[in-house]
SEVO-407837 format. One record per residue: residue in three letters; x, y, z of N, C-alpha, C in turn. Coordinates in Angstrom, 3 decimals, padded with zeros to 6 digits. Atoms other than C-alpha are relative to their C-alpha. Layout:
REC;ala;X;Y;Z;X;Y;Z;X;Y;Z
...
This chain:
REC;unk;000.840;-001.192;000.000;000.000;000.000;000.000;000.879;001.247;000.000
REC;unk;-000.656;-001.215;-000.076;001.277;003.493;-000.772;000.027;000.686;001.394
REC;unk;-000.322;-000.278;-001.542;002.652;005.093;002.442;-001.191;001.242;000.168
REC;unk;001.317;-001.647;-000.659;000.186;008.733;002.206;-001.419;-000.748;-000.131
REC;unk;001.424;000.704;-000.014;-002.942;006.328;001.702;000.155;-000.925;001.242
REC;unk;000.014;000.575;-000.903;-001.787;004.119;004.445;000.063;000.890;001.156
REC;unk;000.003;-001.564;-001.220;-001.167;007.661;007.045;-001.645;000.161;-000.129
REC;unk;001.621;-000.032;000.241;-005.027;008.612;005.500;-000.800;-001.107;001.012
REC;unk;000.787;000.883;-000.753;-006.340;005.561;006.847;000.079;-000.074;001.286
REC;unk;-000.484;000.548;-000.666;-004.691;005.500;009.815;-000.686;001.047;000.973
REC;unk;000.990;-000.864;-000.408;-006.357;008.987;010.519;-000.777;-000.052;000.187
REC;unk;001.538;000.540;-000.059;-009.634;008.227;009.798;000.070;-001.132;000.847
REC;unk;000.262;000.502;-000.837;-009.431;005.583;012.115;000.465;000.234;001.453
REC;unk;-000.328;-000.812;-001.262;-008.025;008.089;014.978;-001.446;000.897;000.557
REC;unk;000.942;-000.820;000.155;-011.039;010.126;014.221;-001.272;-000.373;000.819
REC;unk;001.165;000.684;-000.241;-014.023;009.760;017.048;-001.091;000.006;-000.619
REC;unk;001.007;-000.046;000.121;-017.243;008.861;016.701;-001.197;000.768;000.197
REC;unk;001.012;-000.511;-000.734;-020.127;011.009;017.211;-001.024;-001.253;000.590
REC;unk;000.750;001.085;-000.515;-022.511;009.136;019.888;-001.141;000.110;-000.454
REC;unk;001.388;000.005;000.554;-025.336;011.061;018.000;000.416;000.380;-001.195
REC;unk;-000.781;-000.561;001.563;-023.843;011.347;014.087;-001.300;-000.342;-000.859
REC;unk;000.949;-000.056;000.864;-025.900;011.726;011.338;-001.060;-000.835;-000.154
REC;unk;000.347;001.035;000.505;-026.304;008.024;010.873;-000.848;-000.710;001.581
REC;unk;000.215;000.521;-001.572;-027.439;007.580;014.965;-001.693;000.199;000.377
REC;unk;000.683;-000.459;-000.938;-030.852;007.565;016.860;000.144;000.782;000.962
REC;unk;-000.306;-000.613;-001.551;-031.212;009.984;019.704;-001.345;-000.369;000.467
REC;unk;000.782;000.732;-000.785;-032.778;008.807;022.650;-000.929;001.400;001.114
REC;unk;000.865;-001.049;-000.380;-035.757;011.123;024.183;-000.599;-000.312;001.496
REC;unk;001.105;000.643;-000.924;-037.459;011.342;027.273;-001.315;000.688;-000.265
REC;unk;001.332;-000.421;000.350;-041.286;011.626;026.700;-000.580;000.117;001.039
REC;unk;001.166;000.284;-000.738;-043.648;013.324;028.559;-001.411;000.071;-000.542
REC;unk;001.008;-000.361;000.220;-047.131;012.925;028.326;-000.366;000.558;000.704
REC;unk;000.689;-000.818;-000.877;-049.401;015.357;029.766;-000.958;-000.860;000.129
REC;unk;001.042;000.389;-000.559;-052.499;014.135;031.799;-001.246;000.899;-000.170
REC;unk;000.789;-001.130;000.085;-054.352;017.380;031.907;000.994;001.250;-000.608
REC;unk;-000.751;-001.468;000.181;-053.706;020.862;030.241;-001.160;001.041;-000.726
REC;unk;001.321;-000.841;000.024;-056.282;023.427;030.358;000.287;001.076;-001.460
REC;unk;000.173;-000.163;001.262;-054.728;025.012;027.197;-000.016;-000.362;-001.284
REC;unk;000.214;000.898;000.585;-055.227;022.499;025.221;-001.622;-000.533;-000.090
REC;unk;001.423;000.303;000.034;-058.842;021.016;025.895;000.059;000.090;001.352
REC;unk;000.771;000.240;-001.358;-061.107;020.515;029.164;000.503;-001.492;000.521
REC;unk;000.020;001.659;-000.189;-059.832;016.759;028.845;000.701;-000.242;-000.985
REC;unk;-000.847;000.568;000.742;-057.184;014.973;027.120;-000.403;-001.549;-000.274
REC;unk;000.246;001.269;000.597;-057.622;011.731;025.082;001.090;-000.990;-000.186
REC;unk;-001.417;001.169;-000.078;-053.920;010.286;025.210;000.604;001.203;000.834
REC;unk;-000.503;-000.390;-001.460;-052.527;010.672;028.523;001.314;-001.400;000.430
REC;unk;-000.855;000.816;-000.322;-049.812;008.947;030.284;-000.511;-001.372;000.907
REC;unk;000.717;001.297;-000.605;-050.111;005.270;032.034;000.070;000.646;002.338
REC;unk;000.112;-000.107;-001.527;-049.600;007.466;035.649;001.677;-000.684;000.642
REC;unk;-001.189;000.810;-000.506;-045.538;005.772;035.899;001.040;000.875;-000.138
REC;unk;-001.034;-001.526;000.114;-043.629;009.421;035.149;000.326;-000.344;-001.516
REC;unk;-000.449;-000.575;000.969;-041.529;010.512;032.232;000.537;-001.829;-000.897
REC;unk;-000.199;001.366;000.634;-041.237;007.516;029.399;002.166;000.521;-000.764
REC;unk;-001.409;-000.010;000.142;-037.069;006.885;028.947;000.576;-000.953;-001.189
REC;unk;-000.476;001.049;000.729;-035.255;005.277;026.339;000.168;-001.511;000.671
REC;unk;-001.235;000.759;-000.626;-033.836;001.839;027.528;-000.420;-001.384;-000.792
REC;unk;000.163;000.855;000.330;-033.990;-001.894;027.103;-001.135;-000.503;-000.301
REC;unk;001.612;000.140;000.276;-037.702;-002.299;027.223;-000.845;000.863;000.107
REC;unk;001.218;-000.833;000.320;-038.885;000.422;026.012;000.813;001.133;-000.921
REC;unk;-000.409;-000.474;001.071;-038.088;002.561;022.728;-000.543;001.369;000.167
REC;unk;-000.003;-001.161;-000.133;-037.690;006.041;022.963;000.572;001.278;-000.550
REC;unk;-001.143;-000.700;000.946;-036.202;008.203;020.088;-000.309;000.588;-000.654
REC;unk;-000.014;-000.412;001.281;-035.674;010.172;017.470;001.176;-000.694;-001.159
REC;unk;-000.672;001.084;000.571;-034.526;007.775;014.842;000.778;001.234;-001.124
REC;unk;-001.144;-000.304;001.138;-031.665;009.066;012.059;-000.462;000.489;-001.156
REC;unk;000.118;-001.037;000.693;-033.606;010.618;009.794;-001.353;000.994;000.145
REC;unk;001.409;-001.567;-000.167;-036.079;013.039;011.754;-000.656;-000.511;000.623
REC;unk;001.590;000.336;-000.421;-038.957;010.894;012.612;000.048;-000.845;001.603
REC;unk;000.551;000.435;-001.439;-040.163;010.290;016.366;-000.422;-001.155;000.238
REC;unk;000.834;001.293;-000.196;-041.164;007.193;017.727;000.217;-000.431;001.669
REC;unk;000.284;000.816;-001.287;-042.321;005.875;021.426;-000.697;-001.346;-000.489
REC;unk;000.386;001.088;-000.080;-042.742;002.207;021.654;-000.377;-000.634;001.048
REC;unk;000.201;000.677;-001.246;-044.198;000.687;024.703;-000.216;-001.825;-000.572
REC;unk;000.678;001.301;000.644;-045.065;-002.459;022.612;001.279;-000.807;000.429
REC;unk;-001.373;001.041;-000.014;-041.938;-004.224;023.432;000.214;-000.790;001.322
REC;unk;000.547;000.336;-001.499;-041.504;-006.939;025.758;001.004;-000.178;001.075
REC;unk;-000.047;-000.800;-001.322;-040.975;-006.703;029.179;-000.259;001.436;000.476
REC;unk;000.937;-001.365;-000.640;-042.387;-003.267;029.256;-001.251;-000.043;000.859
REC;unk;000.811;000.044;-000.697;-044.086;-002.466;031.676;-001.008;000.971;000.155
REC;unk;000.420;-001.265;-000.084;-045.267;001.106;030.780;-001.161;-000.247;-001.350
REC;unk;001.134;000.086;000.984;-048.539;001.807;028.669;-000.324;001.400;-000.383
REC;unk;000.290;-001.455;000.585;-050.421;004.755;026.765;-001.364;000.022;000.684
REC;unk;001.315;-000.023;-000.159;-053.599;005.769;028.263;-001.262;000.536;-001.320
REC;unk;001.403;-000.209;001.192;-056.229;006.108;025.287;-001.190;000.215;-000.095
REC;unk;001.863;-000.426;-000.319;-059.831;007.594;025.371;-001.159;000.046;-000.984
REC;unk;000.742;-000.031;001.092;-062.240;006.953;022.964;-001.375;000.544;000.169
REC;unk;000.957;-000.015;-000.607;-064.965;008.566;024.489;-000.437;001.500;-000.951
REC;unk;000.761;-001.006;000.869;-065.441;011.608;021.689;000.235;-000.639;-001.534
REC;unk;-000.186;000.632;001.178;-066.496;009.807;018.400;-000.979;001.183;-001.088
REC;unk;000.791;-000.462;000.980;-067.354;011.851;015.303;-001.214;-000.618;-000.707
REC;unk;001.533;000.534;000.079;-070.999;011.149;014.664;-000.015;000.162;-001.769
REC;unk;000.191;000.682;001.377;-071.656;009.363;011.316;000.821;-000.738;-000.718
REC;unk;-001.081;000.211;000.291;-067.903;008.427;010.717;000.070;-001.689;-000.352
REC;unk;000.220;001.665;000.048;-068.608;004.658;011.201;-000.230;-000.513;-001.434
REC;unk;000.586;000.733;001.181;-069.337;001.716;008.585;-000.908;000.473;-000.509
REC;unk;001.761;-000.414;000.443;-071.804;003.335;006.336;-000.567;000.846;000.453
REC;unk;000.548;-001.281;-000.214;-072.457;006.459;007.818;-000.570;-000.500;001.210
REC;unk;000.370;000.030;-001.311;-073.103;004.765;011.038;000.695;000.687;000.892
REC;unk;-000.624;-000.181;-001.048;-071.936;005.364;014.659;001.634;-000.436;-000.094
REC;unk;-000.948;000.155;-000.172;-068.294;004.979;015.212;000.176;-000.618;001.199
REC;unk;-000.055;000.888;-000.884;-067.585;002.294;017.322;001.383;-000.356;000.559
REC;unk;-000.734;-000.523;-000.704;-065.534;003.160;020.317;000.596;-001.433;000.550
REC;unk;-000.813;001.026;-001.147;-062.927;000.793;022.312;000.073;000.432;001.383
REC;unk;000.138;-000.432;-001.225;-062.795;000.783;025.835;001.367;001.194;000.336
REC;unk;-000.846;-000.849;-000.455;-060.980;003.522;027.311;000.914;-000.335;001.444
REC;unk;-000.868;000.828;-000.425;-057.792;002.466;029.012;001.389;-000.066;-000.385
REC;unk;-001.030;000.063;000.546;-054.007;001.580;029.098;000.541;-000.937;-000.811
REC;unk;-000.360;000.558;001.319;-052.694;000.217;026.147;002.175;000.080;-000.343
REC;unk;-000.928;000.313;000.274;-049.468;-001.711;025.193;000.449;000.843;-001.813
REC;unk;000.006;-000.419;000.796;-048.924;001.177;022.620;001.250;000.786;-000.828
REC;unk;-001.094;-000.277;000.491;-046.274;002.366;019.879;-000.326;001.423;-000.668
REC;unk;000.153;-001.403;000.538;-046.107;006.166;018.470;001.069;000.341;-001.194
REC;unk;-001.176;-000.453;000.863;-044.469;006.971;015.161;-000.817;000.846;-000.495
REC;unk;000.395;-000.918;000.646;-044.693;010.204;013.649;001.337;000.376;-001.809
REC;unk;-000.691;000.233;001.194;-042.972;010.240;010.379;000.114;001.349;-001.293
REC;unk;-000.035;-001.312;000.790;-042.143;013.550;009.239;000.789;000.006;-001.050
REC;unk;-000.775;000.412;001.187;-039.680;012.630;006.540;-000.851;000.085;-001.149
REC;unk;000.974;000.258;000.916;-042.624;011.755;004.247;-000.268;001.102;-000.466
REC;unk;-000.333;-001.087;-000.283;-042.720;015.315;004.514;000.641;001.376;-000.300
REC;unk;-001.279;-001.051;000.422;-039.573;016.745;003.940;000.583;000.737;001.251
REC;unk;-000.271;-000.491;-001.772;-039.183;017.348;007.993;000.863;-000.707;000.801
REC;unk;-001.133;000.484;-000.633;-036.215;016.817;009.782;000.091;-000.057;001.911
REC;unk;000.130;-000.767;-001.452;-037.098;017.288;014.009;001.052;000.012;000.211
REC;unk;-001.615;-000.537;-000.650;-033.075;017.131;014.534;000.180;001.130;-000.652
REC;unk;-000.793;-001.376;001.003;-032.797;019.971;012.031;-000.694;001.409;000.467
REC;unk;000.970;-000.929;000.134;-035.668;022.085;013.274;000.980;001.448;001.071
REC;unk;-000.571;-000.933;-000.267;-034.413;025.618;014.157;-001.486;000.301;001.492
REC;unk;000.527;-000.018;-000.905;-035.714;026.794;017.490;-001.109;000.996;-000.304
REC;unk;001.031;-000.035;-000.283;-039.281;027.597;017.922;-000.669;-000.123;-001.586
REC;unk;000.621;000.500;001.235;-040.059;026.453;014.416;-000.620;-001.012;000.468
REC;unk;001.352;000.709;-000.167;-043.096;024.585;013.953;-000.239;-001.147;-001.568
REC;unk;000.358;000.898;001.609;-043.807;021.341;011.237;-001.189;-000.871;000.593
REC;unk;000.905;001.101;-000.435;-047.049;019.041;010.879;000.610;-001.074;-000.721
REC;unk;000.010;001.790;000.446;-046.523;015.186;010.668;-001.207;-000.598;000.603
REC;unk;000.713;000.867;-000.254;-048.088;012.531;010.516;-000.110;-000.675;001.103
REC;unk;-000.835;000.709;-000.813;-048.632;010.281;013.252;-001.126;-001.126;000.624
REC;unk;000.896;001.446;-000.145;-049.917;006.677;013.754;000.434;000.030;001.449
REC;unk;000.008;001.042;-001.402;-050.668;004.719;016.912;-000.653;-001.557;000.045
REC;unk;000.472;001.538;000.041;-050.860;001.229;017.107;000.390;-000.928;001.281
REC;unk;-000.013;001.100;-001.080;-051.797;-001.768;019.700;-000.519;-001.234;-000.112
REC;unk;001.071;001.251;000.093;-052.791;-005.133;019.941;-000.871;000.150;001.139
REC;unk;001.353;000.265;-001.222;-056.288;-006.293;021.864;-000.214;-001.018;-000.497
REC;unk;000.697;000.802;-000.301;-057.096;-009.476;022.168;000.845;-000.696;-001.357
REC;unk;-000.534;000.919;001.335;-056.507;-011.546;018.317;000.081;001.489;-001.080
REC;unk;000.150;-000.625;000.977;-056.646;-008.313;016.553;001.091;001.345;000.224
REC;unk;-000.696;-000.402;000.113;-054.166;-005.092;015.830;-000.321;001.555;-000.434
REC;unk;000.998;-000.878;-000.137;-055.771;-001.796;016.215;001.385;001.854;-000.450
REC;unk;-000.916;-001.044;000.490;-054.011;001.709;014.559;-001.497;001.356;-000.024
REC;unk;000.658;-001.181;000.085;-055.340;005.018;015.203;001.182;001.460;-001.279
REC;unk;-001.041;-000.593;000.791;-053.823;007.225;012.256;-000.693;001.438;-000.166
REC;unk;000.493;-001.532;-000.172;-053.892;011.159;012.113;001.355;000.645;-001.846
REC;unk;-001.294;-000.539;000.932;-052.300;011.978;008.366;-000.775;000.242;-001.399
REC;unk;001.113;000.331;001.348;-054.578;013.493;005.886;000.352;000.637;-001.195
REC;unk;-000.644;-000.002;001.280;-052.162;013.766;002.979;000.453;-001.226;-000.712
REC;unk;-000.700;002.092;000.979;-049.906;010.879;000.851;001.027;-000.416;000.905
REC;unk;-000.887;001.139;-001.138;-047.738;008.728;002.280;-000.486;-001.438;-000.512
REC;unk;-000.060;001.278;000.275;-048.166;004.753;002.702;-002.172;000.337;000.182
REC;unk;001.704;-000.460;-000.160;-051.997;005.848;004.408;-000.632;001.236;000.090
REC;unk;000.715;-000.588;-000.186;-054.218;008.117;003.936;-001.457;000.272;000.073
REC;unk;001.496;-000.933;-000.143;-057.085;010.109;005.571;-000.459;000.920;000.497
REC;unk;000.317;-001.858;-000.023;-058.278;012.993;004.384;-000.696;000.938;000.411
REC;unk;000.923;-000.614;-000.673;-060.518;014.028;006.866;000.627;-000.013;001.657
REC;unk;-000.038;000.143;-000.884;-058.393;013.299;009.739;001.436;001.666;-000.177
REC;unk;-000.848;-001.296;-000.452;-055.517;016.219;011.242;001.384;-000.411;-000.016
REC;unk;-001.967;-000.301;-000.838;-051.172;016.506;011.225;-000.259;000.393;001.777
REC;unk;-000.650;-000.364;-000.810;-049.700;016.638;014.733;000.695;001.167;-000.691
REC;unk;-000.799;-001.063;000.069;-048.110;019.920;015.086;001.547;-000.174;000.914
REC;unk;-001.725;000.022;-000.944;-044.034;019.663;016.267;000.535;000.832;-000.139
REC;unk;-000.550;-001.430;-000.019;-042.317;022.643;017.634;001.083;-000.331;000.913
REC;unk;-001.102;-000.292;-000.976;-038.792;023.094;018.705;-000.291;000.724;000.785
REC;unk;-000.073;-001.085;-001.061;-038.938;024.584;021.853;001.360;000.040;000.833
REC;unk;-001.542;-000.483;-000.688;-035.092;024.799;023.104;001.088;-000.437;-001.130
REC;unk;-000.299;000.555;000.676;-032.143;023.973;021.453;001.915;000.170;000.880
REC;unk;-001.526;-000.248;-000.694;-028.094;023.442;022.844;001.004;000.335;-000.538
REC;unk;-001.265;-000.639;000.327;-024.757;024.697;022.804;000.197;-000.168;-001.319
REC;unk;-000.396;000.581;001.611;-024.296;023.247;019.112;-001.327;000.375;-000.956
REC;unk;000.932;-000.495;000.831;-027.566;025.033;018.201;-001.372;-001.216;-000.451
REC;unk;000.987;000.707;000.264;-029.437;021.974;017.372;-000.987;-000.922;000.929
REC;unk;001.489;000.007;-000.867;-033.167;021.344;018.574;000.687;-001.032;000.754
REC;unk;000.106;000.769;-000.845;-033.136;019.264;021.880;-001.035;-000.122;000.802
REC;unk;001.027;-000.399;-000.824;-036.474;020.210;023.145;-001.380;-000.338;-001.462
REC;unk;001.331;-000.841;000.883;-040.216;019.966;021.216;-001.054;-000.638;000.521
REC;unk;001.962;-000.223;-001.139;-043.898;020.073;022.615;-000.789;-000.816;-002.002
REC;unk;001.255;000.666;000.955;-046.450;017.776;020.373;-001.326;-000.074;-000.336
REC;unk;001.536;-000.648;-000.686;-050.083;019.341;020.290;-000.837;-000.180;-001.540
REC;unk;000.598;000.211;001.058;-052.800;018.734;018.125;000.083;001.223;-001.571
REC;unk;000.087;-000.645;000.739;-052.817;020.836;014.855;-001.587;001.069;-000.456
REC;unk;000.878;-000.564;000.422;-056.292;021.819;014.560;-000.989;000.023;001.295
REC;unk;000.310;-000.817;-001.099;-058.815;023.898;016.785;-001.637;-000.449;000.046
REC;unk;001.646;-000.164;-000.052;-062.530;024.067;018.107;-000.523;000.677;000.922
REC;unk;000.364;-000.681;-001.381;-064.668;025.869;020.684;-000.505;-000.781;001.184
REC;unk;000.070;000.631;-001.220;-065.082;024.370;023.861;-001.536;000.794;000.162
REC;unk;001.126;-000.327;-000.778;-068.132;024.789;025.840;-000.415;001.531;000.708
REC;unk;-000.009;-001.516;-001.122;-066.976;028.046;028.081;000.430;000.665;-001.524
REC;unk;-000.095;-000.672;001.169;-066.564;029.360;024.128;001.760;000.755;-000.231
REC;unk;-001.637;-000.418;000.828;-062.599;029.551;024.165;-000.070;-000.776;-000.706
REC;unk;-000.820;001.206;001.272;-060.522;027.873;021.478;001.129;-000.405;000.710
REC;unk;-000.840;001.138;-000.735;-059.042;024.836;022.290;000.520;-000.709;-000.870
REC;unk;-000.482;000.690;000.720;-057.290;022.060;020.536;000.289;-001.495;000.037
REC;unk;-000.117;001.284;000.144;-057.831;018.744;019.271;000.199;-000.472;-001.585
REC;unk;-000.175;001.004;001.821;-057.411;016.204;015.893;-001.208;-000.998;000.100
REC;unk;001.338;000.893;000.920;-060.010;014.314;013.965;001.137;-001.169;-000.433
REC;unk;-000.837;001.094;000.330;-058.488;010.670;014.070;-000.631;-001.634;-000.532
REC;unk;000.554;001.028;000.076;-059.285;007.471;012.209;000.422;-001.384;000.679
REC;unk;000.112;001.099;-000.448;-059.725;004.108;013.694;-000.121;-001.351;-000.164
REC;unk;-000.073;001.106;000.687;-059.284;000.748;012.517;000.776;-000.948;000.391
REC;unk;-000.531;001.337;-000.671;-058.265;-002.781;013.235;000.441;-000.837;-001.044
REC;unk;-000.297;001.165;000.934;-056.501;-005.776;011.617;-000.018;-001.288;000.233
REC;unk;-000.163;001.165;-000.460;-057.037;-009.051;011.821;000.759;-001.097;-000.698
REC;unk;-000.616;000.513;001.042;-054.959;-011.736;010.369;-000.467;-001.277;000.000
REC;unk;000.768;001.489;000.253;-056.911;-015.167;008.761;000.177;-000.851;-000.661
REC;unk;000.236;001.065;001.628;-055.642;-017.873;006.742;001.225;000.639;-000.741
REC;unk;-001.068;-000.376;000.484;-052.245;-015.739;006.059;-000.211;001.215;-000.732
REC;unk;000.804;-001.163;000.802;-054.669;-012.683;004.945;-000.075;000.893;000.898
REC;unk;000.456;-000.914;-000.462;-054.968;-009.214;006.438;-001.337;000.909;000.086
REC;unk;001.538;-001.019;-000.086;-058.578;-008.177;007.149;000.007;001.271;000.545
REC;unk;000.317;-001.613;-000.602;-059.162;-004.348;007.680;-001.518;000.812;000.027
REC;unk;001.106;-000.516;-000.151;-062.245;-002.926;009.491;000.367;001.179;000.409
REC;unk;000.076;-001.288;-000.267;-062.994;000.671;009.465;-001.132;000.422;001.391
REC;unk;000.562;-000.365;-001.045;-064.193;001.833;012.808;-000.715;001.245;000.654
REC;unk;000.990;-001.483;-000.197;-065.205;005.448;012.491;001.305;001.080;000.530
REC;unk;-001.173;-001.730;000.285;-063.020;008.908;013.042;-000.282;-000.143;001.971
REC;unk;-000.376;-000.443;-001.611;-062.394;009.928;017.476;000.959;001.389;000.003
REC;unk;-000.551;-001.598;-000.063;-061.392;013.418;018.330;000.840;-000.529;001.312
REC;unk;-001.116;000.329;-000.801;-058.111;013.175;020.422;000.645;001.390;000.620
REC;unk;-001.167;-001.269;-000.507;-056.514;016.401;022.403;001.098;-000.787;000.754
REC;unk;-000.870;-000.014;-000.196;-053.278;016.259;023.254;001.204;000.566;000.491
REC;unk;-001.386;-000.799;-000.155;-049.911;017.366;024.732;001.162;-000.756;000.683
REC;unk;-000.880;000.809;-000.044;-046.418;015.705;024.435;001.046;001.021;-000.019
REC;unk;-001.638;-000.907;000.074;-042.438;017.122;025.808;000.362;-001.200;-000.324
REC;unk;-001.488;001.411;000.561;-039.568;015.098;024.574;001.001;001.084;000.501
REC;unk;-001.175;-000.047;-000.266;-036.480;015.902;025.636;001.404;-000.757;-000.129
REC;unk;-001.164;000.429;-000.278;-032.865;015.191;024.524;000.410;-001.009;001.013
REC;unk;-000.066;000.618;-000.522;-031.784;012.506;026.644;001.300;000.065;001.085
């Protein structure tokens, strides 16, 4: 080997690693909110009541390598859950212009990806107090079947176009300038009862079952969801 290509190499392998480089996950801590009076009267995904959700061995907590968010409680030995409320269903949304047919309200072995890439949205890149909507599924099993609440009413893999983007906003950012902070709140508004404006998403509902090596998909009707999520750098 030529001696200045063998020095080259020898560099590049002096050279550290970043622990969060381009090609890396960063690991978040999530909070969910329980209550938040500027937001709605009542929140529809709330925490399981066990504090701030952490990266670690059983349990997935990140911002994956190219932008997009994801909490996983689905993994096993977790012990942590999502609390879920199905208790405001858009009237007519159902099979056929029926009722929308609600699941019990409860904690749920549940996973969160928001997938802003699809997009063109980077949340490591976002400049501080900038604001982007993504998409953002939720999915759980119950019982024999595989249940996804999805909020993304543009293209992508799914869409529906009647449901709302999550709104994601840097809110801090560190010494090196890049975001380490952002708040997760519904994108779209309504009037509450005492006639402020408040904020929730129009979300669809649906299950999968699998029969015979086949994926059956029932449509379950649209659920209005308020919300409010910190993450934090880890």
């Amino acid at each position: 080997m030529h001696k200045s290509i063998r020095w080259v190499l020898v560099l590049l392998m002096c050279v550290p690693i970043s622990a969060a480089g381009p090609n890396s996950n960063v690991p978040v801590a999530v909070s969910i909110e329980d209550t938040e009076g500027d937001i709605a009267p009542s929140l529809q995904i709330r925490s399981d009541g066990a504090g701030v959700y952490r990266n670690s061995s059983i349990l997935e907590s990140i911002i994956q390598s190219g932008g997009d968010w994801e909490l996983n409680t689905n993994v096993r030995g977790s012990t942590r859950r999502i609390n879920l409320d199905f208790s405001q269903p858009v009237a007519g949304s159902g099979p056929g212009g029926s009722a929308p047919i609600p699941l019990p309200t409860g904690n749920y072995q549940a996973r969160f990806i928001s997938k802003c890439h699809l997009y063109g949205n980077d949340l490591l890149a976002l400049a501080s107090g900038q604001t982007v909507d993504c998409p953002l599924m939720t999915a759980f099993p119950l019982d024999d079947a595989t249940y996804q609440i999805q909020m993304n009413p543009r293209t992508g893999v799914a869409v529906y176009p009647l449901t709302d983007f999550v709104s994601i906003t840097c809110t801090g950012t560190g010494a090196d300038t890049l975001c380490n902070q952002w708040k997760i709140e519904p994108s779209s508004t309504f009037i509450a009862a005492d006639g402020t404006l408040k904020k929730r998403n129009r979300a669809h509902l649906y299950k999968t079952v699998t029969s015979k090596g086949k994926s059956i998909e029932t449509d379950l009707g649209d659920f209005y969801f308020s919300f409010q999520i910190q993450m934090t750098k880890q």
